[in-house]
C-alpha positions in Angstrom: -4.8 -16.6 -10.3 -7.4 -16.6 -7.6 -6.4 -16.8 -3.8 -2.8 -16.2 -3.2 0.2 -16.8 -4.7 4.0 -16.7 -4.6 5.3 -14.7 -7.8 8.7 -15.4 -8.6 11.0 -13.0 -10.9 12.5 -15.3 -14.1 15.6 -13.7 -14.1 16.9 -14.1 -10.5 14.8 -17.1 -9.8 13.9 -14.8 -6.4 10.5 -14.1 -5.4 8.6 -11.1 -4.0 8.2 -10.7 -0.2 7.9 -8.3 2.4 11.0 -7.4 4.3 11.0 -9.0 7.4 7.6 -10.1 7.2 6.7 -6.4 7.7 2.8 -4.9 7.5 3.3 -1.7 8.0 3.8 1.3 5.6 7.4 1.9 4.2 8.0 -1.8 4.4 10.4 -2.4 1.8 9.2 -5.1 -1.2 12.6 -7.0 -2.1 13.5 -10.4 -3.9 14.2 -13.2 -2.0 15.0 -16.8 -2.1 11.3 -18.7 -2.3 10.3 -20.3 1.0 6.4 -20.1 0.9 6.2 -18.2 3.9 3.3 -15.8 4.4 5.6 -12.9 3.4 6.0 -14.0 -0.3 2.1 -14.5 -0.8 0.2 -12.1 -2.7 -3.6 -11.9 -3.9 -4.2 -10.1 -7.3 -7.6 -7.8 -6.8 -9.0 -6.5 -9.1 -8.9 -2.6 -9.3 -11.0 -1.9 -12.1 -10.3 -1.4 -16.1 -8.0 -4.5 -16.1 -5.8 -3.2 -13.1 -5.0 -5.5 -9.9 -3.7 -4.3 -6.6 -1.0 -6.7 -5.6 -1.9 -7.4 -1.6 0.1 -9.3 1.0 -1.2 -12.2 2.4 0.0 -10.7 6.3 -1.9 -8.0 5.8 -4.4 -7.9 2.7 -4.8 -4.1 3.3 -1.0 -3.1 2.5 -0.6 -3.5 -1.3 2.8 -2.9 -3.5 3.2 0.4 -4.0 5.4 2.7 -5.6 7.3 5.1 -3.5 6.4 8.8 -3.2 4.2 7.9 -6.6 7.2 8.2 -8.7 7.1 8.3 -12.2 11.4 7.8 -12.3 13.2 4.4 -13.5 14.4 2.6 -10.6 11.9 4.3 -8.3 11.6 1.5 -4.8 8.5 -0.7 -4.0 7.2 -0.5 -0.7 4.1 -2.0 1.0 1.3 0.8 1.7 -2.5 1.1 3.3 -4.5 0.8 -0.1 -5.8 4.1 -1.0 -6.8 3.4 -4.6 -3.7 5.6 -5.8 -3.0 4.9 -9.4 0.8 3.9 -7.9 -0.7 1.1 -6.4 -2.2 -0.5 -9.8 -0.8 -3.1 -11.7 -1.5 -4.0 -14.9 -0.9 -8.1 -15.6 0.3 -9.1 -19.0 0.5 -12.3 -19.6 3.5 -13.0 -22.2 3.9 -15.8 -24.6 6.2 -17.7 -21.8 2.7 -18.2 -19.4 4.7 -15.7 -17.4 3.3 -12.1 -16.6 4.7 -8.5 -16.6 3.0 -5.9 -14.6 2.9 -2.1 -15.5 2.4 0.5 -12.8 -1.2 2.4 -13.9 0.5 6.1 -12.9 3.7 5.9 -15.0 3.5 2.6 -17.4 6.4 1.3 -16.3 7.2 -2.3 -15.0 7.5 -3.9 -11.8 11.5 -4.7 -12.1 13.8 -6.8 -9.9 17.4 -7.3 -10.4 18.8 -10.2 -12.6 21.1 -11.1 -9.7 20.0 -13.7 -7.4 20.9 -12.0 -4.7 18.3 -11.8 -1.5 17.3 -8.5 0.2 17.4 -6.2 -2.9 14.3 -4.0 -3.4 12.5 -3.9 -6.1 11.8 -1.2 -8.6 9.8 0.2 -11.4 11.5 1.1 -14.6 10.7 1.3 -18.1 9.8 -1.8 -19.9 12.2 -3.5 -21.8 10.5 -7.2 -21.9 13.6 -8.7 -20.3 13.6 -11.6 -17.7 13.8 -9.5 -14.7 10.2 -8.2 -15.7 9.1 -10.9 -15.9 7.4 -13.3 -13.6 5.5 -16.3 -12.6 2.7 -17.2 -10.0 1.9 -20.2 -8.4 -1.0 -20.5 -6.2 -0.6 -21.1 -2.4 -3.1 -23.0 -0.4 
């Protein structure tokens, strides 16, 4: 989609947000309970050869990141300043659901949360297994 939108993880019903409303870098990106609140809205820019950067709407220059540009299962999301880094790609495939998985350009693995509904857990990058908790939907914000 075009503008922002709130993605929410299928498994845990949870959605993506910045911890505590946070901008700068390090802040963590966890799942928690959908409010439509600033924190939980993202743009999807493109970043060329079918890649997106994943921006926050508080601050459109921190993108979702992964940590120390790990290439490890379970390695944390975090909000950084967009440097182009190949950790900080995202490639959207849509599945047969309407919903959309999204693989990390620098290690091919997926943008993971946990199938818990549980608020305040980061999320992760692990190896794609096409299972609910990589799996998510957006819906446009105004």
């Amino acid at each position: 989609p075009t503008g922002f939108s709130t993605v929410m993880n299928a498994a845990s019903g949870r959605c993506l947000d910045a911890r505590s409303a946070g901008t700068a870098n390090g802040t963590v990106v966890q799942q928690y309970a959908c409010n439509t609140t600033t924190a939980q809205q993202w743009s999807f820019t493109a970043a060329g050869d079918g890649y997106v950067r994943i921006d926050n709407r508080n601050n459109t220059g921190q993108v979702v990141d992964v940590a120390d540009v790990s290439t490890a299962d379970n390695a944390p999301l975090q909000l950084w300043t967009w440097s182009g880094g190949t950790n900080q790609q995202w490639q959207p495939v849509k599945e047969s659901s309407g919903r959309y998985h999204f693989i990390a350009r620098h290690s091919g693995k997926c943008l993971s949360a946990a199938a818990a509904a549980t608020n305040s857990i980061q999320l992760t990058q692990r190896t794609c297994d096409n299972s609910p908790a990589q799996s998510f939907t957006a819906t446009p914000q105004p």
